[in-house]
C-alpha positions as CSV (number, residue, x, y, z in Angstrom):
1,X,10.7,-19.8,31.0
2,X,7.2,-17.8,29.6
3,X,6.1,-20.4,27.0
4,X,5.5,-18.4,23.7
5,X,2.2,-18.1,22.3
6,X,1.3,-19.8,18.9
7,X,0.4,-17.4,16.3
8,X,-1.0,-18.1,12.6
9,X,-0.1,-16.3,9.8
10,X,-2.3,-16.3,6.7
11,X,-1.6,-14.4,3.7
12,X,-2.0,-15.2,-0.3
13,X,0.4,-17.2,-1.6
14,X,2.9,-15.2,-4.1
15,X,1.8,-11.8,-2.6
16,X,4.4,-9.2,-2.4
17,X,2.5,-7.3,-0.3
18,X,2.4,-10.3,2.2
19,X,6.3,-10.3,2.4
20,X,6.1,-7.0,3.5
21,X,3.2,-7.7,6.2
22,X,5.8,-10.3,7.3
23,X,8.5,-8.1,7.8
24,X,6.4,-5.9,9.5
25,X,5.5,-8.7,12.4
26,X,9.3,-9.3,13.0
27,X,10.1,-5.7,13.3
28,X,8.0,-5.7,16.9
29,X,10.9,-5.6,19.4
30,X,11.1,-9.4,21.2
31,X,8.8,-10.4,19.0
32,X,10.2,-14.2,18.8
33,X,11.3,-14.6,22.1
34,X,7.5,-14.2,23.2
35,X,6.0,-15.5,19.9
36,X,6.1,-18.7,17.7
37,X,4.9,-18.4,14.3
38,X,3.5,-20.6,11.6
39,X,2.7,-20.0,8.0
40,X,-0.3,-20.8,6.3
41,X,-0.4,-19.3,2.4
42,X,-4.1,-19.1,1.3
43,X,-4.4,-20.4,-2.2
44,X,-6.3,-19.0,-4.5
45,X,-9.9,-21.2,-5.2
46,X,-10.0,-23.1,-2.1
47,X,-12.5,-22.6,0.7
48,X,-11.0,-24.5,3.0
49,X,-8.7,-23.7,6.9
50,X,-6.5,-26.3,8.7
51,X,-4.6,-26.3,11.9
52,X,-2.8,-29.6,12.6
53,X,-4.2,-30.9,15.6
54,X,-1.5,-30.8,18.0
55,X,-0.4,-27.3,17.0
56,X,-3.9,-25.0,17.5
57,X,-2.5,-21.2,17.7
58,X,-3.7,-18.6,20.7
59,X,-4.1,-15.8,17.5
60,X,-3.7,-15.5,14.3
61,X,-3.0,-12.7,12.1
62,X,-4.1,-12.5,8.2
63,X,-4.1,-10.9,5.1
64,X,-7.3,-11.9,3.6
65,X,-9.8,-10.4,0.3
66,X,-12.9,-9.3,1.6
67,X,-15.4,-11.6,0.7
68,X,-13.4,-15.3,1.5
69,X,-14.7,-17.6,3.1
70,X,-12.5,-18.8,5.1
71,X,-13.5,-15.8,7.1
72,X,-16.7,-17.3,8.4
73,X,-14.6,-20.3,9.4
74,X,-11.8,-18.3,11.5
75,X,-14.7,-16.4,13.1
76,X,-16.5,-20.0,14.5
77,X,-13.1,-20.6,16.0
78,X,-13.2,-18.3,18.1
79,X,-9.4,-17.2,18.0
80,X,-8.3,-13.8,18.4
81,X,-7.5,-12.5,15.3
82,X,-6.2,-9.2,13.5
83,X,-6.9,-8.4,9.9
84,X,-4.8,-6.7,7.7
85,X,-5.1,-5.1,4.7
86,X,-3.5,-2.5,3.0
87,X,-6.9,-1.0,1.0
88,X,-9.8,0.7,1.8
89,X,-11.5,-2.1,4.3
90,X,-14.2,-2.8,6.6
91,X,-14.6,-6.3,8.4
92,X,-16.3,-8.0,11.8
93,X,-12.6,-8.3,12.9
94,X,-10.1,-6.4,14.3
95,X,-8.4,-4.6,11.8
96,X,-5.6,-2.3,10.2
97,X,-5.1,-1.0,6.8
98,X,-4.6,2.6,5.7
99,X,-5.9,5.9,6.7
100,X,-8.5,6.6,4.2
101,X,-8.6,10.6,3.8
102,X,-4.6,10.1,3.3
103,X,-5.6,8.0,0.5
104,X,-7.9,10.5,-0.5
105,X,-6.0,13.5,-0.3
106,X,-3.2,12.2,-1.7
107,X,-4.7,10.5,-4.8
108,X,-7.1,14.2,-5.5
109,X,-3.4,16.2,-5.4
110,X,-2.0,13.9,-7.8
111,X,-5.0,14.3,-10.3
112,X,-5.2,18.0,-9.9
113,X,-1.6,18.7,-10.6
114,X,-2.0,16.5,-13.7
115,X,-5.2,18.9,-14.7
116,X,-7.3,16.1,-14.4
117,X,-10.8,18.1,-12.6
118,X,-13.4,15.5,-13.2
119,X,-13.2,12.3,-10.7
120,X,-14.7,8.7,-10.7
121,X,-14.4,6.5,-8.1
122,X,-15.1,2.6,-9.1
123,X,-16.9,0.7,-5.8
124,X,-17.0,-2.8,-5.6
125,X,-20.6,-4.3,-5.8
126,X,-21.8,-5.2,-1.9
127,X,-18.3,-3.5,-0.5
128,X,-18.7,-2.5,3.1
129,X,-17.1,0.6,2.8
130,X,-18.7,1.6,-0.6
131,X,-21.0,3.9,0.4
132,X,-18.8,6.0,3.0
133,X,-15.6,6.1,0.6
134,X,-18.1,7.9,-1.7
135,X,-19.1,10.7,0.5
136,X,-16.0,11.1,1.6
137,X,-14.7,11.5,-2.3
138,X,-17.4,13.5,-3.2
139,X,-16.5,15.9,-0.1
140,X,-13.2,16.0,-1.0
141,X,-13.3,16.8,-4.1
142,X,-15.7,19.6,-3.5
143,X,-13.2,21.1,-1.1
144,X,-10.1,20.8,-3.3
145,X,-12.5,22.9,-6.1
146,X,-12.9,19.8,-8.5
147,X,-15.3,20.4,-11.3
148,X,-17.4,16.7,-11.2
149,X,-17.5,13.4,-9.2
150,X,-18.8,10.6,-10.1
151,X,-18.9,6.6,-8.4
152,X,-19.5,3.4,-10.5
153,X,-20.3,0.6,-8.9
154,X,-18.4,-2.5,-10.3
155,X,-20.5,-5.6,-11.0
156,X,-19.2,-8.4,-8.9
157,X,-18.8,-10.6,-12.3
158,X,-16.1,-8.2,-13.4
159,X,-13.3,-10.8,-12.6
160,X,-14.4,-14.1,-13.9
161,X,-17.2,-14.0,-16.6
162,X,-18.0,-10.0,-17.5
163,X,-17.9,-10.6,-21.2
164,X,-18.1,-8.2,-24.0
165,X,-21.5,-8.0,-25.3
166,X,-22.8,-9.2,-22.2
167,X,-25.8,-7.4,-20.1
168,X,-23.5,-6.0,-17.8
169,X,-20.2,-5.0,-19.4
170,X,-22.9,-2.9,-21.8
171,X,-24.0,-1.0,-19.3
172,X,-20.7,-0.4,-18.2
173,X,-19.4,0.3,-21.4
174,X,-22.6,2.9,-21.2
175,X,-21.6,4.6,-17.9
176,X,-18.0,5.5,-19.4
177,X,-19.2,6.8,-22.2
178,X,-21.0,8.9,-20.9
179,X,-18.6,10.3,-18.3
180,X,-16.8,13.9,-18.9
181,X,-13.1,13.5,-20.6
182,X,-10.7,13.4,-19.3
183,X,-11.4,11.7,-15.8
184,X,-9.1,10.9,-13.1
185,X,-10.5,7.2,-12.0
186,X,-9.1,6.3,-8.2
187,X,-10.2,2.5,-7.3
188,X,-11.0,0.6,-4.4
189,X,-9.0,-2.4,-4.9
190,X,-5.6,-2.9,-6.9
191,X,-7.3,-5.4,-9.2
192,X,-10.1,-3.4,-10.1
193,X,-7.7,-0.7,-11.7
194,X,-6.2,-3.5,-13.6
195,X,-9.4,-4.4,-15.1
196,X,-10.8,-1.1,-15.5
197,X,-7.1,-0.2,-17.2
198,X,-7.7,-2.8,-20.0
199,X,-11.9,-2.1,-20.3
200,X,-11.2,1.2,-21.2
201,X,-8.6,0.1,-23.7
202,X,-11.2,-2.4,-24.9
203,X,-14.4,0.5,-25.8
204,X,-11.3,2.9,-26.8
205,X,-11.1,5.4,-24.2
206,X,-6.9,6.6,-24.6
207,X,-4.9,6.2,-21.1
208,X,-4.3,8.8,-20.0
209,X,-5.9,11.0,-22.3
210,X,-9.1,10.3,-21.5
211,X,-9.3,8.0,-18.4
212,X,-5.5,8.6,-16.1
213,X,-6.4,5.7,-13.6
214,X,-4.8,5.5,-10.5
215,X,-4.6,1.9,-8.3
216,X,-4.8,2.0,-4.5
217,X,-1.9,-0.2,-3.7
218,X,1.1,-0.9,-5.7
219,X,1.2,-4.9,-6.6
220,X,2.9,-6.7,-9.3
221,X,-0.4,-6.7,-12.0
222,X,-0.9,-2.8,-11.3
223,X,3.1,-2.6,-12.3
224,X,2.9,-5.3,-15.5
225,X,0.1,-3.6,-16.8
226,X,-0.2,-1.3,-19.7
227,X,0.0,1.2,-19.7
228,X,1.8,0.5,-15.9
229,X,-0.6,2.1,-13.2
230,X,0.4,4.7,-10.9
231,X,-0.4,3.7,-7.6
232,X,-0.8,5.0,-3.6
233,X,2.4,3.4,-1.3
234,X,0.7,1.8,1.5
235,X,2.9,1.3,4.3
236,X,2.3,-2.1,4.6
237,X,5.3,-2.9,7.1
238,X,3.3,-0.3,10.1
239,X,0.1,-1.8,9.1
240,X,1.6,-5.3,10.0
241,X,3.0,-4.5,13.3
242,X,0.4,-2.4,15.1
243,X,-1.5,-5.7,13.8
244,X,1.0,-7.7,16.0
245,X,0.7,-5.2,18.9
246,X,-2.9,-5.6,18.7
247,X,-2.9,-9.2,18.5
248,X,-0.6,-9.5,21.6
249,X,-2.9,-7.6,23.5
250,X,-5.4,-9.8,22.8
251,X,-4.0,-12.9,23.1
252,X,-3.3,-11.8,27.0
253,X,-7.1,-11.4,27.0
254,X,-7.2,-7.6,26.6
255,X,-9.3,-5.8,23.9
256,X,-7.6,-3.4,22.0
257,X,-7.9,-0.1,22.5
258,X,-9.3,0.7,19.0
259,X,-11.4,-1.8,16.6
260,X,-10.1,-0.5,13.5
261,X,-6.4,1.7,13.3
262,X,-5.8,3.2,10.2
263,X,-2.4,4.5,8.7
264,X,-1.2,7.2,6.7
265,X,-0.2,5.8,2.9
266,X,3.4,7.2,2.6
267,X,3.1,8.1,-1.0
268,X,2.9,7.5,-5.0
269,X,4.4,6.1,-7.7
270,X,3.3,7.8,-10.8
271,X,3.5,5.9,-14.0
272,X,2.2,6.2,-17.2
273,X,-1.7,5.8,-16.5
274,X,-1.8,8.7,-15.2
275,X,1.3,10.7,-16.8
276,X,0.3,11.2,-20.0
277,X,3.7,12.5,-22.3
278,X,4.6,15.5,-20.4
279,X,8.1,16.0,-19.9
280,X,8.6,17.5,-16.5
281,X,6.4,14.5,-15.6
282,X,8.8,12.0,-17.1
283,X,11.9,13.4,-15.7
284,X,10.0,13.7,-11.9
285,X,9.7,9.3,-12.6
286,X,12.9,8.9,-14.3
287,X,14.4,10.9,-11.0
288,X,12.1,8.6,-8.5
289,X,13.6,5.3,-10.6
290,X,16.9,6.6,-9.8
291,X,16.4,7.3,-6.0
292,X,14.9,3.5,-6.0
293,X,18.0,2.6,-7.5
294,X,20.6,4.9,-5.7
295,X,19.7,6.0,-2.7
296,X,21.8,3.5,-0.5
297,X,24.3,4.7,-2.5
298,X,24.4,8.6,-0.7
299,X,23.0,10.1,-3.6
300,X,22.1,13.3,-2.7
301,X,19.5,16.3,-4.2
302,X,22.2,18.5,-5.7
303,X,23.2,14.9,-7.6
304,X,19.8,14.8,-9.0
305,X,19.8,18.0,-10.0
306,X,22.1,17.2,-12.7
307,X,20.1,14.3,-14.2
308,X,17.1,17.0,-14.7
309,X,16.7,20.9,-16.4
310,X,14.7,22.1,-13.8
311,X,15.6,24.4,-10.5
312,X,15.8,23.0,-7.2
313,X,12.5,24.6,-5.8
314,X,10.7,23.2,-9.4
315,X,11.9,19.7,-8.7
316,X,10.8,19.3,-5.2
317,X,7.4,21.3,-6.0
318,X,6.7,18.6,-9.2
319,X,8.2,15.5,-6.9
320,X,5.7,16.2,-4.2
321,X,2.8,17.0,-6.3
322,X,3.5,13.2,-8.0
323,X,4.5,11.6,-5.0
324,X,3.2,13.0,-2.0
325,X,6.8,13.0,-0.5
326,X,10.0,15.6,-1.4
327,X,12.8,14.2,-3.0
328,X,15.1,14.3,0.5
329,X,12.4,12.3,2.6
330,X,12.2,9.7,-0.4
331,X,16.1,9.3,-0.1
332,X,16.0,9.0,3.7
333,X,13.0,6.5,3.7
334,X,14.6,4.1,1.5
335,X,17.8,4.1,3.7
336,X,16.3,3.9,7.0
337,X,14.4,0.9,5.9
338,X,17.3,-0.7,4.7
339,X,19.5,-0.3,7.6
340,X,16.7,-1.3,10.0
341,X,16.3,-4.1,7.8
342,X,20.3,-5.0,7.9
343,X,20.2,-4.2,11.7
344,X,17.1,-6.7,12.3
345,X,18.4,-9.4,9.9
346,X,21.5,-9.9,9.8
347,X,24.8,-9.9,12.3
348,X,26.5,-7.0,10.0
349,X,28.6,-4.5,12.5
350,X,27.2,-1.0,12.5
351,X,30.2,-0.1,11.1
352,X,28.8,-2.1,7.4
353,X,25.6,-1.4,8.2
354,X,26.5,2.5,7.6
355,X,28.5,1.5,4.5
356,X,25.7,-0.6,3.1
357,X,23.2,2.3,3.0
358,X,26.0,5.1,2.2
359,X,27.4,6.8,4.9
360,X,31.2,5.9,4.7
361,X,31.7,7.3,8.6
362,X,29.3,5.6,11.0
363,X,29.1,8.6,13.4
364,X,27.0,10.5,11.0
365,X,25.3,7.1,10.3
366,X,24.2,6.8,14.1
367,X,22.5,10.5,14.0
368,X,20.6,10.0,11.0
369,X,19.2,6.4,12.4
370,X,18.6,7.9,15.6
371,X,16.6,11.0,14.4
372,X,14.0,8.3,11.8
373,X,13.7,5.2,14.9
374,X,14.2,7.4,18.2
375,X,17.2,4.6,19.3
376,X,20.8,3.9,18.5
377,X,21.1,1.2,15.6
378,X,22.2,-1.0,18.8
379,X,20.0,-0.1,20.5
380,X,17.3,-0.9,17.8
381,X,18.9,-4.2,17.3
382,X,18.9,-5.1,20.4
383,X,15.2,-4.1,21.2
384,X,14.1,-6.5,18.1
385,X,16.4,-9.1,18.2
């Protein structure tokens, strides 16, 4: 019997994004049978890494800030290791997150369909990647005919004690002020949009009137803000297992073929920071809430239809410009992810499987799962079993 290799997994601690990164892993086909994995949550405000002695892994794969460090420590060891991350990143370690130009393309669509032709994109002080997102922004935006760009670099205080009043949050305060209104404001990190969301509030800039701000990852705090931010879908599940892929390679003492893969974000969820009060808008989100809600249900385009006063051709034209995706590829996404999820996690017969995700006869079912994984769903299952 091939003994399995020992593989950490660290991620923060109450991170949805990290359930999804985990989801990811497990989707690898054999992925248990030739790994055994342990789970190490990295709590917020402690510096410290353990391995119990008897258990020291052969890789480890993590979701880690930029900035932690931990990362010095996992470095010293030695261990191959795979980051992941589902924002703009740039580390000494191997590493996936998402395409940046998709990020970029995507984000300058959803600001020019909303008439929003002056950009700002807010850098993190010291970030790696600062410097390069910003020419590619700028160039970009020149190509896609956008009137002004403009990059602020965040003060790395902005987090714990940027105070009103203080040295730095006037300046700041001074820098919005004097941008052109309105602005669409992209950021590099989720929690930055949060912040940025309430400092405008704070020196009474109107959202989205006069700042539409757009987060580059959907989280929790980007969808309990408010206004709630519209945010790129990063495909956090692919990130995770080319990650594993990687890291198996490794592990058997082969370098990967690439230092850093990138992939596509597979769209956007427009909310209120950026919608503003227009009412073809509101009815392209109310519509999106609904395929969320009812897709595994076999709701179809022609169903939608009905919900909305708009043509066919106006509602997929407005749903891609918002999202990045047409209303059909939405639908088909959310229920080929379920029923590889069903297939992968539970025993369910094909049979339920097609019921679960609304196809009442499982020979139509078996085409539409073949054409979105390339495999039969038992052939699927039995690949990642």
């Amino acid at each position: 019997m091939i003994e399995r290799k020992r593989v950490a997994l660290l991620h923060k601690e109450w991170c949805e994004t990290s359930s999804r990164f985990i989801e990811g892993v497990f989707s690898v086909a054999g992925i248990r049978q030739r790994c055994e994995f342990r789970d190490f949550p990295l709590t917020r405000g402690n510096s410290e890494l353990f391995f119990p002695a008897q258990w020291r892994p052969d890789g480890i794969l993590m979701a880690m800030d930029e900035g932690d460090p931990r990362a010095d420590l996992i470095l010293a060891m030695g261990i191959p290791t795979v980051k992941l991350h589902p924002e703009w990143h740039n580390d000494p370690f191997t590493t996936v997150s998402s395409d940046i130009l998709s990020m970029g393309r995507l984000a300058l669509r959803h600001f020019q369909h909303l008439s929003f032709q002056d950009i700002v994109l807010a850098v993190p002080q010291g970030a790696r990647e600062g410097g390069r997102m910003v020419r590619l922004m700028k160039r970009l935006c020149a190509s896609y005919g956008m009137k002004g760009f403009n990059a602020i670099e965040l003060p790395a205080n902005v987090h714990t004690d940027f105070e009103p009043g203080s040295v730095g949050y006037v300046k700041l305060e001074k820098q919005f002020r004097s941008l052109r209104r309105p602005f669409g404001l992209l950021t590099m990190r989720s929690d930055d949009a949060v912040f940025l969301c309430n400092f405008c509030k704070e020196i009474g800039l109107s959202i989205p009137g006069e700042a539409g701000i757009l987060a580059p990852s959907d989280t929790i705090k980007t969808q309990f803000c408010d206004p709630p931010l519209s945010a790129l879908v990063q495909d956090s599940k692919e990130i995770a297992r080319h990650g594993m892929e990687m890291l198996e390679q490794m592990m058997e003492g082969d370098a990967p073929e690439k230092q850093v893969v990138r992939v596509p974000v597979s769209g956007l969820h427009a909310r209120a920071s950026t919608l503003g009060d227009d009412p073809i808008d509101r009815s392209i989100e109310r519509i999106r809430q609904i395929i969320q809600e009812r897709a595994c249900e076999g709701i179809t385009v022609e169903e939608l239809l009905g919900r909305v006063d708009m043509s066919r051709p106006t509602l997929e034209k407005r749903y891609r410009e918002l999202t990045g995706v047409s209303p059909a590829q939405d639908i088909r996404r959310i229920r080929a992810e379920k029923a590889r999820e069903l297939l992968t996690r539970t025993d369910l017969p094909v049979a339920k499987v097609a019921r679960a995700v609304g196809f009442d006869d499982p020979r139509p079912f078996m085409v539409f799962f073949k054409r979105e994984f390339k495999k039969t769903p038992g052939a699927y299952r039995t690949a990642h079993a």
